[in-house]
N, CA, C and O atoms as a GROMACS GRO file, in nm:
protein
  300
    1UNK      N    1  -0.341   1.631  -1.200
    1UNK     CA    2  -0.384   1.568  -1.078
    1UNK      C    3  -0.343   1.656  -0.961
    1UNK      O    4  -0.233   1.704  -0.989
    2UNK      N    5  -0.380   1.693  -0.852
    2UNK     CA    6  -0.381   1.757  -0.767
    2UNK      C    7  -0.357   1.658  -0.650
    2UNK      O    8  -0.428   1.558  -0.639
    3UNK      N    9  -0.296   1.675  -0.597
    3UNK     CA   10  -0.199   1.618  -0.468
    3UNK      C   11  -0.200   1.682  -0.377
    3UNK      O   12  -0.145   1.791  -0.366
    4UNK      N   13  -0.301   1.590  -0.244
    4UNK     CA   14  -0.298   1.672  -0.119
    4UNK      C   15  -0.185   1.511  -0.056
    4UNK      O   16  -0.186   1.389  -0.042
    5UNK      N   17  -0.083   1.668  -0.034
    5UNK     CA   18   0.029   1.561   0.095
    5UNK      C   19   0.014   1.531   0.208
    5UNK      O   20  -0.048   1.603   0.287
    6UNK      N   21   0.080   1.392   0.247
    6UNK     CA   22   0.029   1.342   0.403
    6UNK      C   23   0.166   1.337   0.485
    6UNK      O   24   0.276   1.302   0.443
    7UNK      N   25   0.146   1.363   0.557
    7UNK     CA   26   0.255   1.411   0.675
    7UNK      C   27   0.247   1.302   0.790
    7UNK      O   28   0.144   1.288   0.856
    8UNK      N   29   0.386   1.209   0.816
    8UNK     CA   30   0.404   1.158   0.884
    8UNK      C   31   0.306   1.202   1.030
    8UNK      O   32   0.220   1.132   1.084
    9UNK      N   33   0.338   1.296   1.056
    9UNK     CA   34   0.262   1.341   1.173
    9UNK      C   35   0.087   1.344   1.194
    9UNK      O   36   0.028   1.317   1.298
   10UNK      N   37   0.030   1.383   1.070
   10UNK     CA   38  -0.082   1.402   1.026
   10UNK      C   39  -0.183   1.200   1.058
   10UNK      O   40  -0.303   1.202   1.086
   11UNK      N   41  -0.128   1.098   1.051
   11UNK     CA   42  -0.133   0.949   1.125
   11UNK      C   43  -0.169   0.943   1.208
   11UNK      O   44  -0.107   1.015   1.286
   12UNK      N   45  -0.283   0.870   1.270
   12UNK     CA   46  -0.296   0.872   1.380
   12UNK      C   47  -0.320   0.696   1.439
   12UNK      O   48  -0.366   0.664   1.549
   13UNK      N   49  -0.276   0.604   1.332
   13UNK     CA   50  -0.288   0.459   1.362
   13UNK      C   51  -0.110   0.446   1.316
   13UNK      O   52  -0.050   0.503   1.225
   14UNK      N   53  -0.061   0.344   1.425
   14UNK     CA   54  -0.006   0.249   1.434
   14UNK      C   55   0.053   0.208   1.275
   14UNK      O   56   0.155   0.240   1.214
   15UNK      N   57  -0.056   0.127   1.245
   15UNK     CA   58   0.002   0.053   1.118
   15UNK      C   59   0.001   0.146   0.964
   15UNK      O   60   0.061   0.124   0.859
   16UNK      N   61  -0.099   0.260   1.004
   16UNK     CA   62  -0.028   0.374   0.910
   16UNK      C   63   0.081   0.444   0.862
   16UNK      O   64   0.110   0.485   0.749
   17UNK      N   65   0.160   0.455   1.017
   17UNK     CA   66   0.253   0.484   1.044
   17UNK      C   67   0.394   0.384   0.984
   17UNK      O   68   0.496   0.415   0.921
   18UNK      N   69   0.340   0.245   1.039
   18UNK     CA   70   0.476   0.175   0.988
   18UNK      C   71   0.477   0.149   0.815
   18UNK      O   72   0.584   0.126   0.760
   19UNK      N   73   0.340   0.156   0.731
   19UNK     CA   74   0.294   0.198   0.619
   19UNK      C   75   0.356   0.273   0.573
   19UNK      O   76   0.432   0.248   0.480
   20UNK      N   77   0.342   0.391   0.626
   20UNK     CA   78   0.378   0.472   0.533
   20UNK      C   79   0.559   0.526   0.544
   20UNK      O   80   0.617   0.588   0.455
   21UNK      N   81   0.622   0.482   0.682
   21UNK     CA   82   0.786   0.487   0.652
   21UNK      C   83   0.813   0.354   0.556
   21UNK      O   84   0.874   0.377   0.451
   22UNK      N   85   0.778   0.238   0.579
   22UNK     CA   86   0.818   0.155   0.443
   22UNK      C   87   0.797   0.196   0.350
   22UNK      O   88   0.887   0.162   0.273
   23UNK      N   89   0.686   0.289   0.274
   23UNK     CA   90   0.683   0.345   0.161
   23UNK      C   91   0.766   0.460   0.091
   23UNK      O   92   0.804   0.482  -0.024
   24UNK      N   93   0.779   0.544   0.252
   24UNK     CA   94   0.900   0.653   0.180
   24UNK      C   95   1.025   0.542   0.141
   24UNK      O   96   1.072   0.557   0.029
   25UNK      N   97   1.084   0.428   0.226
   25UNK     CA   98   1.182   0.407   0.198
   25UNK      C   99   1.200   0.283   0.057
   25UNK      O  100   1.305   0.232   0.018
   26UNK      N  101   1.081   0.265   0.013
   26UNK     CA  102   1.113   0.189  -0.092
   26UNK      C  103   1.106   0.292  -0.204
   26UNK      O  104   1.192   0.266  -0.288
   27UNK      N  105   1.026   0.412  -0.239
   27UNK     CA  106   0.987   0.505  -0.320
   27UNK      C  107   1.126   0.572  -0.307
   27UNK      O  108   1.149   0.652  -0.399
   28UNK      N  109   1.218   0.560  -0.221
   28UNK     CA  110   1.352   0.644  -0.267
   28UNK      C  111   1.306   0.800  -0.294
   28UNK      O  112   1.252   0.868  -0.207
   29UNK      N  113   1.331   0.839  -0.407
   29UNK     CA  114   1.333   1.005  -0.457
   29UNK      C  115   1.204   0.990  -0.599
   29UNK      O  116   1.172   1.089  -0.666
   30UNK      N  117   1.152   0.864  -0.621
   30UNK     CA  118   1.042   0.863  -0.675
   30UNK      C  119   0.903   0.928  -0.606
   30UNK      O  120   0.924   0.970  -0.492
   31UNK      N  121   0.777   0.942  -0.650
   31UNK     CA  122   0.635   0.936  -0.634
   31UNK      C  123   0.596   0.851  -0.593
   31UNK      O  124   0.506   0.851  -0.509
   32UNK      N  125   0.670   0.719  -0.652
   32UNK     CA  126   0.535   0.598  -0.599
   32UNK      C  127   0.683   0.495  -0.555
   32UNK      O  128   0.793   0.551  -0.559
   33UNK      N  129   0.676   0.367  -0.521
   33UNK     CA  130   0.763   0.284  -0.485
   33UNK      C  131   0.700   0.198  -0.675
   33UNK      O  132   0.593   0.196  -0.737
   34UNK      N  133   0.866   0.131  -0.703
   34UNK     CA  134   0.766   0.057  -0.800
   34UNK      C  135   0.746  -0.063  -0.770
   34UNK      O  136   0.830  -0.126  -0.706
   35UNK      N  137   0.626  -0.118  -0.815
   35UNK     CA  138   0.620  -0.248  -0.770
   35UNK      C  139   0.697  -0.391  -0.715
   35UNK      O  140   0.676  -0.471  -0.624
   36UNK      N  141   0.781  -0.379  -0.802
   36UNK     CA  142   0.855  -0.520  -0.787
   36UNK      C  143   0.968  -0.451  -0.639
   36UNK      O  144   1.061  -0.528  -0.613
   37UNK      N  145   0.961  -0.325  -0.553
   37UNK     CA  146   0.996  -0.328  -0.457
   37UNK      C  147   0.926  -0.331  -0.343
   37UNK      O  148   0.968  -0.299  -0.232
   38UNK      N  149   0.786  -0.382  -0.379
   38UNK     CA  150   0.728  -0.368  -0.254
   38UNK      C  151   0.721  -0.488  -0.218
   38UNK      O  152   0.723  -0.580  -0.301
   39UNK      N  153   0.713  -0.508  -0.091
   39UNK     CA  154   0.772  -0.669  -0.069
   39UNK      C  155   0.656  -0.685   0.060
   39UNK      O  156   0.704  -0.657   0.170
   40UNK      N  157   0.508  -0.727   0.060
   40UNK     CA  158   0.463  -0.714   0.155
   40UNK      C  159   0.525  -0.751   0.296
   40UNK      O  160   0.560  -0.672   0.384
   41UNK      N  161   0.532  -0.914   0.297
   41UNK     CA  162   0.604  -0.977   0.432
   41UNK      C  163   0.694  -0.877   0.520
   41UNK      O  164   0.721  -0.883   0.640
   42UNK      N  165   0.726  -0.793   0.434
   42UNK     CA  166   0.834  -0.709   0.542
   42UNK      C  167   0.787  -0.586   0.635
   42UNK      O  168   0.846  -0.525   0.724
   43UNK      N  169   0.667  -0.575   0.585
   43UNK     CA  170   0.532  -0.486   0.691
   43UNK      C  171   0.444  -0.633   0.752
   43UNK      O  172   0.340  -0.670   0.697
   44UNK      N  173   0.489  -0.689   0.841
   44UNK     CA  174   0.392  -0.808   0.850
   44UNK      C  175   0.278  -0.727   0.948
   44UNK      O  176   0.174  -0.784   0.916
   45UNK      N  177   0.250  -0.646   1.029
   45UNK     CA  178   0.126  -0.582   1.090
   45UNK      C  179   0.060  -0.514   1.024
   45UNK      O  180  -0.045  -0.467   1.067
   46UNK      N  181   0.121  -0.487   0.864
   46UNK     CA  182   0.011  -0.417   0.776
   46UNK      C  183  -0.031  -0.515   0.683
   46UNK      O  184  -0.055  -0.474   0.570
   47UNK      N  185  -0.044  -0.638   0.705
   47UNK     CA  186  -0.047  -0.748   0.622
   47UNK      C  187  -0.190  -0.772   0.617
   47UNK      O  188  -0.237  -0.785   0.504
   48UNK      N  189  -0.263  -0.780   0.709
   48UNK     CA  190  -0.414  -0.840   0.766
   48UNK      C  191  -0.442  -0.692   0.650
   48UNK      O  192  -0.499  -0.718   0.544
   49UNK      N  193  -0.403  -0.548   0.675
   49UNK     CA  194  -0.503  -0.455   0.612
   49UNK      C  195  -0.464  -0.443   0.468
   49UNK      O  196  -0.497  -0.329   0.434
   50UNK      N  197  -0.424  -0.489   0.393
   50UNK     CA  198  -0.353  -0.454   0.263
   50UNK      C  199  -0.447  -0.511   0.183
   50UNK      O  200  -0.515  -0.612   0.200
   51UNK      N  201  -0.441  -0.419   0.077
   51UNK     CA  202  -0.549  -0.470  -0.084
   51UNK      C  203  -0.481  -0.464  -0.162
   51UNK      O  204  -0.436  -0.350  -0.174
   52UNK      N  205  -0.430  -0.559  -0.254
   52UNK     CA  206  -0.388  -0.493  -0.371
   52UNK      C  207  -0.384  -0.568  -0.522
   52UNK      O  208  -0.355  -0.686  -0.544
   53UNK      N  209  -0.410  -0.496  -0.590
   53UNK     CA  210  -0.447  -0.484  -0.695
   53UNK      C  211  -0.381  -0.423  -0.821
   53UNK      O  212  -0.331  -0.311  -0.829
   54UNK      N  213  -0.392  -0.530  -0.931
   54UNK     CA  214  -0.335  -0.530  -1.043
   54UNK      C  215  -0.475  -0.500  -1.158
   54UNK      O  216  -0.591  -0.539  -1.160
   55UNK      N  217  -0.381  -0.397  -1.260
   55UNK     CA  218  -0.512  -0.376  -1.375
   55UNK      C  219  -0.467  -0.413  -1.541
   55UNK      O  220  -0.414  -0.337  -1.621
   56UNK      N  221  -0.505  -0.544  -1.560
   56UNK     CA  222  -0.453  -0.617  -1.679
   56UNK      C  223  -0.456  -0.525  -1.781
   56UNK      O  224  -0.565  -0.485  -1.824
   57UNK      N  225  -0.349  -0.483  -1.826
   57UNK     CA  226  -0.346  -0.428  -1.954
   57UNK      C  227  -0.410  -0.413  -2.090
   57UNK      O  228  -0.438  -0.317  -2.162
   58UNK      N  229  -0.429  -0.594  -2.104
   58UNK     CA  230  -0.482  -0.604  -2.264
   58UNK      C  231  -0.644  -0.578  -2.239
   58UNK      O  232  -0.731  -0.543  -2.318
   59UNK      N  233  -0.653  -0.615  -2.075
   59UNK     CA  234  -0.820  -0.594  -2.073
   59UNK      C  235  -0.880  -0.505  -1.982
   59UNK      O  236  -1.001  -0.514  -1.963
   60UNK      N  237  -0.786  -0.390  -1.902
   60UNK     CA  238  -0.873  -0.374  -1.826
   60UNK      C  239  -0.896  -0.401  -1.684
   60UNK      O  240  -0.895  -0.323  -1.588
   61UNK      N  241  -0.921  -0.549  -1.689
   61UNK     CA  242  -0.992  -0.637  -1.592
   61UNK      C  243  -0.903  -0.586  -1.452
   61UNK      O  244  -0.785  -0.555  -1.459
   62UNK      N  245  -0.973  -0.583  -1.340
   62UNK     CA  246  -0.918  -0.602  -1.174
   62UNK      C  247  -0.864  -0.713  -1.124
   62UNK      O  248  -0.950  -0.793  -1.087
   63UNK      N  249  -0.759  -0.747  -1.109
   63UNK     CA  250  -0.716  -0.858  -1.034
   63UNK      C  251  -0.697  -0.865  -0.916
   63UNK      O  252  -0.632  -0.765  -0.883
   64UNK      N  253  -0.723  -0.945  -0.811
   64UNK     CA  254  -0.688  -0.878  -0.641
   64UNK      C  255  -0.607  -0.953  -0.629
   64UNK      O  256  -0.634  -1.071  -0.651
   65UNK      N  257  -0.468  -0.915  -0.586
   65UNK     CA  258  -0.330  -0.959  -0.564
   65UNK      C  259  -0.302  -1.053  -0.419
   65UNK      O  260  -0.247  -1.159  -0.387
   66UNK      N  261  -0.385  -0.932  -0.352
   66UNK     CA  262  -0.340  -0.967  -0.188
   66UNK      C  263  -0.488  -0.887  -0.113
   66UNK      O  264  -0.542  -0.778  -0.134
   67UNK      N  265  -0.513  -0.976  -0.040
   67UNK     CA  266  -0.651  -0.960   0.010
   67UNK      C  267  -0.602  -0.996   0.145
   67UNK      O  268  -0.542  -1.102   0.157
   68UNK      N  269  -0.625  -0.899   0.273
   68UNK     CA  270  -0.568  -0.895   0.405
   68UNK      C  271  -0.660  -0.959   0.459
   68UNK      O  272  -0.732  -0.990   0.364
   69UNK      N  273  -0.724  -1.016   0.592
   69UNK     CA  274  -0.836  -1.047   0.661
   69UNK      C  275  -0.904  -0.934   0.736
   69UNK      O  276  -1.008  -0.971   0.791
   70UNK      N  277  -0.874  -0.803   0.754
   70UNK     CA  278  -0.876  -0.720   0.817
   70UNK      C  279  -0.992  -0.652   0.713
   70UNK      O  280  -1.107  -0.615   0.736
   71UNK      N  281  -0.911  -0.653   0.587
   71UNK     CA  282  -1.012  -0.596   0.456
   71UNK      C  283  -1.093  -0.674   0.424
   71UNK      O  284  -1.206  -0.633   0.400
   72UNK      N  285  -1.068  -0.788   0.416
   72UNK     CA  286  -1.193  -0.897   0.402
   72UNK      C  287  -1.318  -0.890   0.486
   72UNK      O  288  -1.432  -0.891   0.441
   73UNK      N  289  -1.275  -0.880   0.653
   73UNK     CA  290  -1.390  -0.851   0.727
   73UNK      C  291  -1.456  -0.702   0.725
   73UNK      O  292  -1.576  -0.686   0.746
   74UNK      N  293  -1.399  -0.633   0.708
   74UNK     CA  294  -1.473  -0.480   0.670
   74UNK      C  295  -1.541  -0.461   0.553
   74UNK      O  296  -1.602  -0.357   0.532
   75UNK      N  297  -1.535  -0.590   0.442
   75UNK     CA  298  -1.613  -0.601   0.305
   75UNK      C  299  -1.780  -0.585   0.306
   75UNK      O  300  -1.844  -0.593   0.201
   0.00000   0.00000   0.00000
């Protein structure tokens, strides 16, 4: 997989920004944050834009976790 990196600076919204420092700081010295530390409520201005999504194991299937209103109206 090829990985183009994003640079704090490289942001140019607001809630990207507070996005993406909650993410360095739950991801620690990992790649990704793992799940059970992401705690939406605690980004509440990235709350309206957030999607997220689970992919059932035994099937496959898409589950939508958390559906923002922000993403809902841009559907």
């Amino acid at each position: 997989m090829f990985m183009y990196p994003v640079e704090f600076s490289d942001l140019k919204h607001d809630v990207h920004k507070e996005l993406f420092q909650y993410w360095n700081k739950i991801r620690g010295t990992r790649s990704m944050p793992r799940r059970k530390d992401f705690e939406p409520t605690e980004v509440p201005n990235v709350l309206k834009h957030i999607l997220m999504v689970n992919v059932e194991q035994a099937t496959g299937r898409y589950l939508i976790r958390l559906l923002g209103s922000e993403t809902v109206q841009a559907l």
